[in-house]
C-alpha positions in Angstrom: -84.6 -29.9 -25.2 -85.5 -27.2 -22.9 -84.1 -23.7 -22.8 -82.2 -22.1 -20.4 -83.8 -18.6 -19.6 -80.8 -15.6 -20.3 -82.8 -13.4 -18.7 -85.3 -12.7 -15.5 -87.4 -9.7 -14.3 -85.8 -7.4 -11.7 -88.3 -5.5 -10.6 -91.9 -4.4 -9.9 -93.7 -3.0 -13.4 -93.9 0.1 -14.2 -97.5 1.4 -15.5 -97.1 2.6 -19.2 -99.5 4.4 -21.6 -97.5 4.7 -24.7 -98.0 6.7 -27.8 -99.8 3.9 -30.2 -101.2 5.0 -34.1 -105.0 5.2 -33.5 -105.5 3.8 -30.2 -105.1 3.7 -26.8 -102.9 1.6 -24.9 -101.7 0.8 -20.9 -99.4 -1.8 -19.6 -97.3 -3.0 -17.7 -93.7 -3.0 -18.3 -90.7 -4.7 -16.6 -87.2 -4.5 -16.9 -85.0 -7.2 -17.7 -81.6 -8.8 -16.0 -79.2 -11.1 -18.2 -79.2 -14.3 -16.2 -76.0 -15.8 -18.4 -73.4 -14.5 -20.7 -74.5 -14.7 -24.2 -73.6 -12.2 -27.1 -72.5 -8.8 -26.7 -74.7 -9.5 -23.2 -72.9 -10.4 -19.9 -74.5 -12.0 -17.0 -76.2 -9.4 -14.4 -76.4 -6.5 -17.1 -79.7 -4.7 -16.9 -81.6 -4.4 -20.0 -84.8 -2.8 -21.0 -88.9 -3.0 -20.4 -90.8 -5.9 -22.2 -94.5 -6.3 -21.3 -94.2 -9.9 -21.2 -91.4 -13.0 -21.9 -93.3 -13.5 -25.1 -91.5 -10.3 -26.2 -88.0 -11.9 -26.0 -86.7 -14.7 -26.6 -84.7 -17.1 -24.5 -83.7 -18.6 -27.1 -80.5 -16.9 -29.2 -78.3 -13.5 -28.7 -81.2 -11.7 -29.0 -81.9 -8.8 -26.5 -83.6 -5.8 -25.6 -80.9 -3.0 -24.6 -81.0 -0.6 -21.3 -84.1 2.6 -22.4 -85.5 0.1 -25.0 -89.4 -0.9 -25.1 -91.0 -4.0 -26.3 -94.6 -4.6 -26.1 -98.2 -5.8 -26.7 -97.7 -8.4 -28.9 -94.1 -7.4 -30.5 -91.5 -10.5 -30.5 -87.3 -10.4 -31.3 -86.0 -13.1 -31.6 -82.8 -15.1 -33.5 -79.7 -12.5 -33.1 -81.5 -9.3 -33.4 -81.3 -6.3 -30.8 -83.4 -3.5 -30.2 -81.3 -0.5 -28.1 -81.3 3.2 -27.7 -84.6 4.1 -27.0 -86.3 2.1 -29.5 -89.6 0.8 -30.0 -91.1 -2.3 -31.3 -94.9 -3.0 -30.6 -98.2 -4.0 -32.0 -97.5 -7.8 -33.6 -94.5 -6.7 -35.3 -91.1 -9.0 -35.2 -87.8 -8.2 -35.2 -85.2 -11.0 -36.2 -82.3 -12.6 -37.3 -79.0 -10.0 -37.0 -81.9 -7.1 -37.6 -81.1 -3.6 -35.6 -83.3 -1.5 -34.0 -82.2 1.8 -32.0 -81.8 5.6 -31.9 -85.6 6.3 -31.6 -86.7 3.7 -34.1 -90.2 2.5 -33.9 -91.3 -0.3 -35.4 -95.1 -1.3 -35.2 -98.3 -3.1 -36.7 -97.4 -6.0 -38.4 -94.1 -4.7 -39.9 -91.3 -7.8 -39.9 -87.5 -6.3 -39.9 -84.6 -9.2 -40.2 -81.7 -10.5 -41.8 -78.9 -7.9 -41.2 -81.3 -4.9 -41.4 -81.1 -1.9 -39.6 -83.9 0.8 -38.7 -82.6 3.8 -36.4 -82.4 7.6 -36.2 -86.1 8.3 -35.6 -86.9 5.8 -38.3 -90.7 4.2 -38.5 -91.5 0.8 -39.9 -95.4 -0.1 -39.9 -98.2 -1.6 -40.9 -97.5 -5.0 -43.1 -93.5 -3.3 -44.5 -91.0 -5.2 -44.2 -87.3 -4.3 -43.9 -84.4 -7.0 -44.6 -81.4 -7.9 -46.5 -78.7 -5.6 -45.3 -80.9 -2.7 -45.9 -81.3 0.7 -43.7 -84.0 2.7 -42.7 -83.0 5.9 -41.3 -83.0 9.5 -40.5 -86.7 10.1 -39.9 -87.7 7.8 -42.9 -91.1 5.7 -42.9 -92.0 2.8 -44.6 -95.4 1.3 -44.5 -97.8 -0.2 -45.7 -97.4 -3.3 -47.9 -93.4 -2.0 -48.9 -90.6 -3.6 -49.0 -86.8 -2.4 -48.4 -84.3 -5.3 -49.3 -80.7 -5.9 -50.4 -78.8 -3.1 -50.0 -80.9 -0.4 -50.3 -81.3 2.4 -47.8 -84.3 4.7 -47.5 -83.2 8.3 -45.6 -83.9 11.9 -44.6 -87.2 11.8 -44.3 -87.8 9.7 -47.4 -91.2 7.6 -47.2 -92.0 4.7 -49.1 -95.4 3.2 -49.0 -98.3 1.2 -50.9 -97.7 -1.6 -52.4 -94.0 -0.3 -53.4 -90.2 -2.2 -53.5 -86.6 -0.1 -52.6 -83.9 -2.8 -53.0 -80.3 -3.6 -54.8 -78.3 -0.4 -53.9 -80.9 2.3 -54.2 -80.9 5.2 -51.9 -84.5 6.9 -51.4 -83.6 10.1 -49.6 -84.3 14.0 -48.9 -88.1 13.7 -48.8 -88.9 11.2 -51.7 -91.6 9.4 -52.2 -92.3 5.8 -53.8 -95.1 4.3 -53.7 -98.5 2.8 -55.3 -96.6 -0.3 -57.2 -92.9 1.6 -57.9 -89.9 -0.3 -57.8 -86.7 1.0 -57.0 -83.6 -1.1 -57.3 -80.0 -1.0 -58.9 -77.5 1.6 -58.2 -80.2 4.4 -58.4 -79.9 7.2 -56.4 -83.6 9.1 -56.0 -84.3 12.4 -54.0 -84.9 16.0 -53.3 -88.6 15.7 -53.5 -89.5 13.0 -56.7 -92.4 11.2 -56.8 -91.9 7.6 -57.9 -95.4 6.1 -58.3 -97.9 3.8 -60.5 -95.9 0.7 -62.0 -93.1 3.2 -63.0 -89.7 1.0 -62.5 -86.7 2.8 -61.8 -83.0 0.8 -61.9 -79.4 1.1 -63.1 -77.7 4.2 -62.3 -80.9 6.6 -63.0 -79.9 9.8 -60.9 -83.3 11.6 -60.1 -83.5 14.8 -58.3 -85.4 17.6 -57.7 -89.2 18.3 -57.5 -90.3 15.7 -60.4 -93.1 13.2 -60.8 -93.0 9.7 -62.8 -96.4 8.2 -62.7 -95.1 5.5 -65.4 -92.9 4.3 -67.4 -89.4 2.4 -67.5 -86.1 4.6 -66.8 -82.7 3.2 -66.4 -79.4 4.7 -66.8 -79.3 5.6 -70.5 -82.5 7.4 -70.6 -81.9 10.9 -72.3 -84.4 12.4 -69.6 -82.4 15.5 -68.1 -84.1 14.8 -64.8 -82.5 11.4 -64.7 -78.5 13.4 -65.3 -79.0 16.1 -63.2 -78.1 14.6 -60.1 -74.4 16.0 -58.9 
């Protein structure tokens, strides 16, 4: 069975040399018009510039909101919107009931989907992927090969990279790092500076703050550490 297209191009494209990691890029962009009613969408509403339909699909709620930029080989799809200046590019895909807006940028080969959200000046690259119900925010990064599931959220200028895993209901915030082959995951609350990194694994309700380095090792809630119950 065919598809009905929800959406058409409105007018001439616009030339476009955006800001790319490592590379230079020009296209052409063109905005796009809802066709049909569908989702939060309603029929005539303008939306924003995709390089190509490939970008969006017909299929779903999906859409690309008014200021929004989609391109090179970048694809939403399912129920997920992209809004607010935003920018998703490269080969990465945005899906399901994912978020992306307020400055985001996703690119490479980064996939974001389920109910996750990126925004705030976030960046999501390279092969990370964001999902679950968790939130990158607040000028974080994730990249690489990491992953931020469940419930997690990763914040104020946090970055998590390598081959590293946030997820459950950690926070990774105020300028932490994990990465190399950390995980992250429980209640655990990380930030002010710590280094997470090797195969350390950090879970529970470990409260970690201030400037403080754990190359290895296994740390939960009833370790006797004081940097793991300094945390106020």
């Amino acid at each position: 069975m065919s598809i009905s297209k929800k959406y058409e191009f409105v007018e001439e494209g616009t030339l476009f040399k955006p800001f790319s990691f490592n590379k230079a890029y020009i296209c052409t962009l063109y905005r796009i018009r809802a066709l049909r009613d569908f989702g939060n969408v309603s029929a005539g509403e303008l939306g924003g510039l995709i390089e190509k339909e490939d970008n969006l699909s017909h299929d779903g709620d999906c859409w690309v909101g008014y200021g929004a930029l989609v391109y090179e080989n970048a694809r939403v799809h399912g129920d997920a919107e992209v809004s607010i200046n935003a920018r998703v590019c490269g080969s990465a895909q945005v899906y399901d009931d994912a978020h992306i807006c307020g400055n985001a940028y996703v690119s490479g080969k980064a996939e974001v989907y389920g109910g996750a959200w990126v925004y705030d000046h976030a960046r999501v690259y390279d092969n990370a992927r964001v999902y679950g119900r968790a939130q990158v925010y607040r000028d974080s990064r994730v990249y690489d090969n990491a992953e931020i599931s469940g419930d997690a959220q990763v914040y104020d200028d946090a970055r998590v990279y390598d081959d590293a895993f946030v997820y459950g209901n950690a926070h990774v915030y105020r300028d932490a790092r994990v990465y190399e082959n950390a995980h992250v995951y429980g209640d655990v609350k990380t930030g002010y500076n710590t280094h997470i990194c090797g195969d350390t694994r950090v879970y529970e309700n470990a409260k970690i703050k201030d400037e403080i380095c754990f190359a290895s090792g296994i740390f939960n809630c009833w370790q006797s550490s004081p940097a793991l119950n300094q945390f106020r």
